[in-house]
N, C-alpha and C positions, 0 to 999 in steps of 0.2 A: 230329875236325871237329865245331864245334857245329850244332845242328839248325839248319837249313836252310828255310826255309819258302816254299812258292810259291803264285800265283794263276794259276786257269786260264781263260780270256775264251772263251767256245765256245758262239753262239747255240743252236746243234742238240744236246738234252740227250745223247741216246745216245751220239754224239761224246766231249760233253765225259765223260760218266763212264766208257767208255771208255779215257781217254787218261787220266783219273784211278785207273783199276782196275791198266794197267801200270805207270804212275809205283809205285805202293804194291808191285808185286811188284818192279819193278828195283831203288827207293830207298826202301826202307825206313822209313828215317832220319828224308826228305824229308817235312815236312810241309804237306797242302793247306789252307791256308786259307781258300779262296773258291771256288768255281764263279759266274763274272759272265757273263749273259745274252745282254748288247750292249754296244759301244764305249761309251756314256754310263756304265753300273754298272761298267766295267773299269777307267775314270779312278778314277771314286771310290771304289771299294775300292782297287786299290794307292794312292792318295795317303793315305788312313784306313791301311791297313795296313803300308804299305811292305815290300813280299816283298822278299824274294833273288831270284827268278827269277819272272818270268810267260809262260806262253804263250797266243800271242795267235796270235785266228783274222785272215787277213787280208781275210774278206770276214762285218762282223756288220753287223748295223740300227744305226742311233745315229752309230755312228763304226765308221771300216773301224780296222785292226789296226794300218794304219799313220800314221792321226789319232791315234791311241790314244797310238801310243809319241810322233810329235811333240809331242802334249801333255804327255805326261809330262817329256819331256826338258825343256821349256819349267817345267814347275812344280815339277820335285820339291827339296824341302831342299838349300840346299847343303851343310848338315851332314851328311845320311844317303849311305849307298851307294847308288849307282842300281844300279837291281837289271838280271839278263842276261834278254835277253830271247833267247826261242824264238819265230817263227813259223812257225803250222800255216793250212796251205794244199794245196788243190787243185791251184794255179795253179804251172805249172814254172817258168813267165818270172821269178816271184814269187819263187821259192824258189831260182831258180839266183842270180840278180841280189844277193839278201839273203845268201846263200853267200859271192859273188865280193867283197862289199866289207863282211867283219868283223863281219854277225851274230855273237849265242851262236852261233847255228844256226837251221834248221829243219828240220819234220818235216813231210813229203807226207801229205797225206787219202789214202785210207785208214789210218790211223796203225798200222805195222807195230810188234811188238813188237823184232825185231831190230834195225831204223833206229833206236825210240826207246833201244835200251841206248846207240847210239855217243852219243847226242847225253845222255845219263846219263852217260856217262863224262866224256864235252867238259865239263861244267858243274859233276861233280865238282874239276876239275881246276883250272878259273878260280877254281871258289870254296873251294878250301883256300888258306889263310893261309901266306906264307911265313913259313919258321922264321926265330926273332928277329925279325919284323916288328911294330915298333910305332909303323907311319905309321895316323894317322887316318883317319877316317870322310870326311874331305872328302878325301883325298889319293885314297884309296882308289877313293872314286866317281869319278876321274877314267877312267883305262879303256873300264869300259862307258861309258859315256856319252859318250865318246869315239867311239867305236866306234859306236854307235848313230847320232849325228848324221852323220857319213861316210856311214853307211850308206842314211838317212833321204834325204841332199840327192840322192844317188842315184836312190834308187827314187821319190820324191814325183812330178816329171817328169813321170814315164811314168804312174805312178794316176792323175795331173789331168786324162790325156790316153784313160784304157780308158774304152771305150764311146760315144767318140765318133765320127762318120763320118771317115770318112782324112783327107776337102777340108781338114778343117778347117782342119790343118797350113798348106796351103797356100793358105788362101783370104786375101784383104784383110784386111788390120786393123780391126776396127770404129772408124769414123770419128765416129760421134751417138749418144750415147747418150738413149735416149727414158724418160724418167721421167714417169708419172701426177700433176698435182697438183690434185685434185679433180678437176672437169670438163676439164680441159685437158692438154695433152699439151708437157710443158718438154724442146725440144730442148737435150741439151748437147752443146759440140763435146769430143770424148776429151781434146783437148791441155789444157783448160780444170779439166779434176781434179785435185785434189788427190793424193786416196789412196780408196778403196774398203774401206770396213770392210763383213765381216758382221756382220747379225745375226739370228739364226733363220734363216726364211727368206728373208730380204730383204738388200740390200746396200745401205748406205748411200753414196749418191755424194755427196762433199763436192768443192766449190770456196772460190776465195774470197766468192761473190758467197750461197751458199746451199747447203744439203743437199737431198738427194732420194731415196727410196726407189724401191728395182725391184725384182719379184721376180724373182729369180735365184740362184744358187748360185756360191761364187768356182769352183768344177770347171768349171761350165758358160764364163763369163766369160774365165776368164786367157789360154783358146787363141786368143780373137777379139782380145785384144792383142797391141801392137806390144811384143814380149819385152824391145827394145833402152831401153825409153822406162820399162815399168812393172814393178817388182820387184816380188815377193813375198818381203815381210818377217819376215810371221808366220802363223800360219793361220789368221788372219780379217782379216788388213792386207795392200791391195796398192796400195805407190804409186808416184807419178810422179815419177820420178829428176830430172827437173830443177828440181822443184819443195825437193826438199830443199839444203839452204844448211850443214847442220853433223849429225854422226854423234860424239853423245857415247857416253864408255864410263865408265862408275864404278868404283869401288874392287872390286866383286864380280865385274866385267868385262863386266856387262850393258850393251847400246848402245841409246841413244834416240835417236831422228830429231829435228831441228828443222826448220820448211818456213820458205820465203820468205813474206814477208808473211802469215805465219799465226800465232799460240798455240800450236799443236796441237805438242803432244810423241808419237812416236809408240816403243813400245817394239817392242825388234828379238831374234825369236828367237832361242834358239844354233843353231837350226837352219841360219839364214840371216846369221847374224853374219858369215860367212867371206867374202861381201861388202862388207865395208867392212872389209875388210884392209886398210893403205895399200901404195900401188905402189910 
């Protein structure tokens, strides 16, 4: 097997070198490329290095572990192998749920040396090359990344939704959204948006008549919608389904939204592509 190389994403250092000191006695082989601090440093080194495998914490600063891999899924080459991902976690809900639908795997906080050989072996195993196999690097990267987005549409739901009060679930739709503009205060009615882009910290509310900024987070926002009316497209687009008129797909199979009476082209994750499967 040729050498193998991973990145590890693990805010809390003793953790991460830790989980770096067994990796080096079980695989040998296996080489670490990075130690990334937060969700933001763990995008940009695996997209700069592109590993074989990363494990990813599922709760850092910047980006949780599982922003981390949506984006990656969302950006990486379609020429390279999406590399297996391992999630290391505290959280059992976290790790049973990432288990049941097609993780690599994961490894429970405190990172036991016996847990981490199985899950050494599991990764052995996906990533040796079958004999006589000379499918591509894009054939190739289908699998994980496969596997990942399954897994992602899954678990995203329920992250959108921890640490929020239970009501929330069952409270009213928010009906007005109240945006600042200068001095004043622009009621808009919800049915009247477009789509909901972030950015930073702010959400861009688009209609047709004008934009407006709120500070808000989409975590915070998506559960006060009416689920049936506004999709989440991508992880910083959420919009109003009947506002869209046509769901193109191009030649690489990437799909773009077109709205009614709008410009706006809106591009649509793979994460959330399986939405505009036709019936």
């Amino acid at each position: 097997m040729s050498t193998l190389r991973a990145l590890i994403a693990e805010d809390e250092p003793i953790l991460a070198l830790t989980l770096k000191k067994h990796l080096e006695k079980l695989w040998p082989e296996l080489q670490i490329i990075a130690l990334a601090e937060n969700g933001v440093e763990a995008v940009q080194l695996a997209l700069e290095q592109q590993p074989d495998i990363i494990f990813l914490d599922i709760k850092m600063p910047g980006k949780t572990g599982l922003e981390v891999a949506e984006e990656l899924a969302d950006a990486w080459p379609d020429q390279q192998s999406f590399p297996r991902i391992v999630f290391v976690t505290a959280y059992d809900e976290f790790a049973v749920q990432a288990f049941e639908h097609s993780a690599s795997d994961y490894v429970l906080k405190p990172v036991s040396e016996e847990r981490l050989s199985r899950t050494v072996s599991r990764l052995q195993k996906q990533c040796a090359p079958e004999a006589g196999s000379t499918s591509p690097a894009s054939t190739a990267n289908a699998p994980a990344l496969d596997q990942l987005i399954t897994q992602l549409q899954n678990l995203l739901p329920a992250a959108q939704l921890q640490g929020l009060p239970a009501v929330a679930e069952k409270a009213e739709p928010l009906r007005v959204i109240r945006a600042a503009v200068g001095n004043n205060i622009r009621m808009i009615p919800v049915e009247d948006v477009l789509y909901f882009e972030a950015t930073d910290k702010y959400i861009n509310v688009v209609t047709r008549e004008h934009e407006s900024l709120i500070r808000c987070s989409l975590r915070d926002l998506l559960p006060q919608l009416d689920a049936s009316l506004f999709w989440q497209i991508h992880r910083s687009t959420v919009v109003n389904i009947r506002e869209v008129s046509l769901a193109q797909r191009d030649e690489a199979g990437k799909i773009t939204l077109r709205l009614r009476n709008s410009e706006a082209k809106l591009p649509v994750s793979r994460v959330y592509a399986h939405l505009f499967r036709q019936m």
